[in-house]
N, C-alpha and C positions, 0 to 999 in steps of 0.2 A: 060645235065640238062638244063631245060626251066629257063628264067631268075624267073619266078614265083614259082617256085620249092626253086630256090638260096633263095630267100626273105624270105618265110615262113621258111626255115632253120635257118637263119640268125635273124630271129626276135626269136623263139624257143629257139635261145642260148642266146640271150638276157634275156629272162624270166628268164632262169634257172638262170642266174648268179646273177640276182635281188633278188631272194629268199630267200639267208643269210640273208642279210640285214634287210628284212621284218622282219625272223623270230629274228633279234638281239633287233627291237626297239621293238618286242611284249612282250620280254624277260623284257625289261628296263621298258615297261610301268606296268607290272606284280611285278615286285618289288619293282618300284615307289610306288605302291597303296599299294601291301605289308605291305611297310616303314610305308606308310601312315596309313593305321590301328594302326600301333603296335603303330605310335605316340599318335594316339586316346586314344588305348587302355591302354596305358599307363598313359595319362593324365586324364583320368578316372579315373583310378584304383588309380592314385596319389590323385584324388581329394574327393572319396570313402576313403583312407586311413586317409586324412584328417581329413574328417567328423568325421568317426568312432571314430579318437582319440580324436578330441574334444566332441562327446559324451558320450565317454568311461571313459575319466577324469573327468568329470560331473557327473557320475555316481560314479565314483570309489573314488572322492574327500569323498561326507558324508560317504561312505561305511569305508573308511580310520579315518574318526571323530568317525563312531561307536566302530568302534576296538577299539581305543585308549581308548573311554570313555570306554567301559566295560571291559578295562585292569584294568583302574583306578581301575573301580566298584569291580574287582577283586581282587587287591591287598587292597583294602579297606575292602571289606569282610572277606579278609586272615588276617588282623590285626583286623575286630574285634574279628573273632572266637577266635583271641591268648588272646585280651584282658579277653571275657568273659572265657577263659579255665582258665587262672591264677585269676580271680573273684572266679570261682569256685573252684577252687584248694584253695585260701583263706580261703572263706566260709567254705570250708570244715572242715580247718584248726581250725579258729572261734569258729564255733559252738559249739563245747564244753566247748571256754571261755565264750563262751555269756551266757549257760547253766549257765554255773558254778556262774556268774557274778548273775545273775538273780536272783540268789536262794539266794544267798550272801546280793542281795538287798532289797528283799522278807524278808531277816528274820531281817537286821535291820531297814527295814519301822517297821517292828511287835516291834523291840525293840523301836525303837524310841516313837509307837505310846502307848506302853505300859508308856514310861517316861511321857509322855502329859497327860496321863490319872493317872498318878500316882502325877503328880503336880498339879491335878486336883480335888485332891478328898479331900481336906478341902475348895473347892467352894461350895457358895449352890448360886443357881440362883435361882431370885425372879422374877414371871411374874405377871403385873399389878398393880405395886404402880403406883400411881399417879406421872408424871414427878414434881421434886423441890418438891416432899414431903420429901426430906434427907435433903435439908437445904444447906446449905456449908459445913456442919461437918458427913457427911455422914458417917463415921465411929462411932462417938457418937452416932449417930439415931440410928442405926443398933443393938448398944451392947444395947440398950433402949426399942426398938420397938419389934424386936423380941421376946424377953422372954411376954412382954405383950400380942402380939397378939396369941401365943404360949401357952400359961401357965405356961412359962418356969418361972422358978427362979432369979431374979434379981441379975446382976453381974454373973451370971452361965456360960457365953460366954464371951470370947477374939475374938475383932475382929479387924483384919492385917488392910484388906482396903476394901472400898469397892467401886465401880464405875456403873455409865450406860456404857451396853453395845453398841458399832453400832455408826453411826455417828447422832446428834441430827434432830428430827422429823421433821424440817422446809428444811433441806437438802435435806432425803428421800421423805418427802410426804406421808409418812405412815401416818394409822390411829392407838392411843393407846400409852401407854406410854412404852419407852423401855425396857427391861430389867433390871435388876438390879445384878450383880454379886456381891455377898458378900465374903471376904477370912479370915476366920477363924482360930485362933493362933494352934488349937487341932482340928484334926481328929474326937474326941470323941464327942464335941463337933458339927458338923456339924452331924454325925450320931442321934443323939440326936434331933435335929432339925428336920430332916426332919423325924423321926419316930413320933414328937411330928404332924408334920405338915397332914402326913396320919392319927392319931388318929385322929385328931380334924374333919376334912373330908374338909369342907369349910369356908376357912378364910376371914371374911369380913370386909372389914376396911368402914371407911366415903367415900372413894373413888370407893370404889368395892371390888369385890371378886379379892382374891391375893393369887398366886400359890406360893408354895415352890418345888426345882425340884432339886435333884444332878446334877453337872456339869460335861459333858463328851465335850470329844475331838469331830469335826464333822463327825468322819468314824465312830465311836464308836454310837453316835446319828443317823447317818444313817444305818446302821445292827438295831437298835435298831426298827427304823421306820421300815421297812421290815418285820422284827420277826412281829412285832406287824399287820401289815397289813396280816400276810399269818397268824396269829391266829384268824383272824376276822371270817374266812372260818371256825372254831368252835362254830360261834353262827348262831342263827337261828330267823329270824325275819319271825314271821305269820301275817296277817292279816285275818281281818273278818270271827274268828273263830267259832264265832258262838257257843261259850259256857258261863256257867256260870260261878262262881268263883270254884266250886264244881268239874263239870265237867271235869277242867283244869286238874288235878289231871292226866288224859288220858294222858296227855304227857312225865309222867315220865318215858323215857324210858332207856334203859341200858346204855344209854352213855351220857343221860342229868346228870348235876351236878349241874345245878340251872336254874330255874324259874321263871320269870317276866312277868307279866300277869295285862291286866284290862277289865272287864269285861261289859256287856247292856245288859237289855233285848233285845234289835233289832237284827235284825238277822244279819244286815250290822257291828254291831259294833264289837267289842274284837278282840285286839292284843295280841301277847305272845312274849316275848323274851327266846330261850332256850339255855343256854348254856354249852359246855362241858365240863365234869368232869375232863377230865386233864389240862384243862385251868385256869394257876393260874388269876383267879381275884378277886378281893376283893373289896366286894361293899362299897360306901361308903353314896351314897345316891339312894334313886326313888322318882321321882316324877310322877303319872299317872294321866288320865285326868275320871272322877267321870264316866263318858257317853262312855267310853271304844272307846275313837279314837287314846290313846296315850298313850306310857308310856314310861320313859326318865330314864336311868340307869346310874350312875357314878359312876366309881372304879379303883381302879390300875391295870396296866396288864403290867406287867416286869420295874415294877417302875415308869411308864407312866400312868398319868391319860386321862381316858377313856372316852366318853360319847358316849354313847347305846340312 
């Protein structure tokens, strides 16, 4: 063998024996990088986890407030329904005392308002004396005054007391002098009066004209007003009738009960008042105007004086 033959041999086993080697560091740099990822990959994924949990607990923080609160909201609802079920189960219970209570209160307002109206009925209330025409002895004016302006019989009345009603006119501000409540020893006697006070029709003293009126309780006075207002709906007010006095006669028809009437030649003039037959009233005065523009009717209608 040529010395050139030896060399190229001898370097050939050189290489070969180098080879591990190479292939050992290519091993260590492939794993080194490896390592090195997974270190990446890791401190990623750590820093990802992070994140996510702090914005996961940011989220899940109010989510955590809402539950709570509409646990609250829950069991608050559950205690009212228990409230309103035992409400109703009460009510239930109730209702027939209340019923029964009602009816119980119902009939003694009635008894009651029957007592008021029954210690009521030897008043007679006067409307339109003159204020201080009773003097200070307004029980002597009264046993005096009335039989005179009455017709009545002197000494014929016992009278208890008698007073203005309401607080005095400078107080109110009203216009007119107050009432005047009279209390009378006998029943008989107050009935007598005020039948004397409808015969006579209008009582007129130096002061004016002065009503005489039974005293009722104020439910009793207000039915009373009512009655009387839904009776009104049985008279019948015409105008510009346009008849004579003769003529009128046309209106008596199946259900009038009385006629008031004043008549004109002009065809613009004549009124008629017609009213109905089951309507107790009882005239006590008219006055109409000669030229047929008016005509003014006063009368009692359920012991209430009227004017038409």
């Amino acid at each position: 063998m040529s010395k050139r033959g030896v060399k190229a041999k001898a370097s050939s086993d050189l290489v070969a024996s180098n080879c591990p080697e190479k292939e050992t560091m290519c091993d260590a740099e492939d794993a080194l990088s490896t390592l090195r990822d997974d270190v990446i990959v890791d401190k990623v994924t750590s820093n990802i986890s992070k994140y996510m949990d702090i914005k996961i607990s940011e989220v899940i923080k109010p989510i955590n407030e809402l539950t709570e609160k509409f646990d609250n909201l829950i069991e608050r609802m559950e205690t009212v329904e228990q409230r309103v079920s035992d409400l109703e189960d009460v009510t239930a219970t109730n209702e027939p005392r209340i019923a029964a209570l009602e009816t119980q209160l119902k009939k003694a307002m009635e008894r009651l308002e029957s007592f008021e109206n029954q210690s009521r009925r030897q008043n007679v209330r006067i409307v339109g004396l003159k204020e201080g025409a009773e003097g200070r002895a307004p029980v002597d004016f009264f046993k005096k005054w009335i039989p005179e302006v009455l017709g009545l019989q002197q000494g014929a009345i016992t009278v208890d007391r008698a007073h203005r009603t309401g607080p005095p006119m400078r107080l109110t501000g009203t216009e007119g002098p107050r009432a005047v409540l009279v209390r009378l020893h006998y029943y008989t006697d107050t009935q007598r009066i005020l039948q004397a006070a409808r015969a006579k029709g209008t009582v007129n003293t130096e002061a004016g004209k002065v009503s005489f009126y039974q005293d009722f309780s104020a439910e009793v006075a207000r039915k009373r007003k009512e009655s009387a207002n839904k009776d009104l709906t049985h008279i019948a007010f015409l105008q510009e009738t346009h008849l004579t006095d003769d003529e009128h006669r046309k209106y008596c028809r199946e259900w009038v009960g009385q006629i008031f009437f004043s008549s004109y030649s002009t065809n613009k003039r004549g009124v008629i008042t017609l009213i109905h037959k089951n309507l107790p009233f009882n005239v006590i005065a008219t006055h109409k105007d000669n030229e047929g523009r008016y005509i003014l009717v006063k009368g009692m209608l359920h012991g209430e004086t009227v004017l038409l």
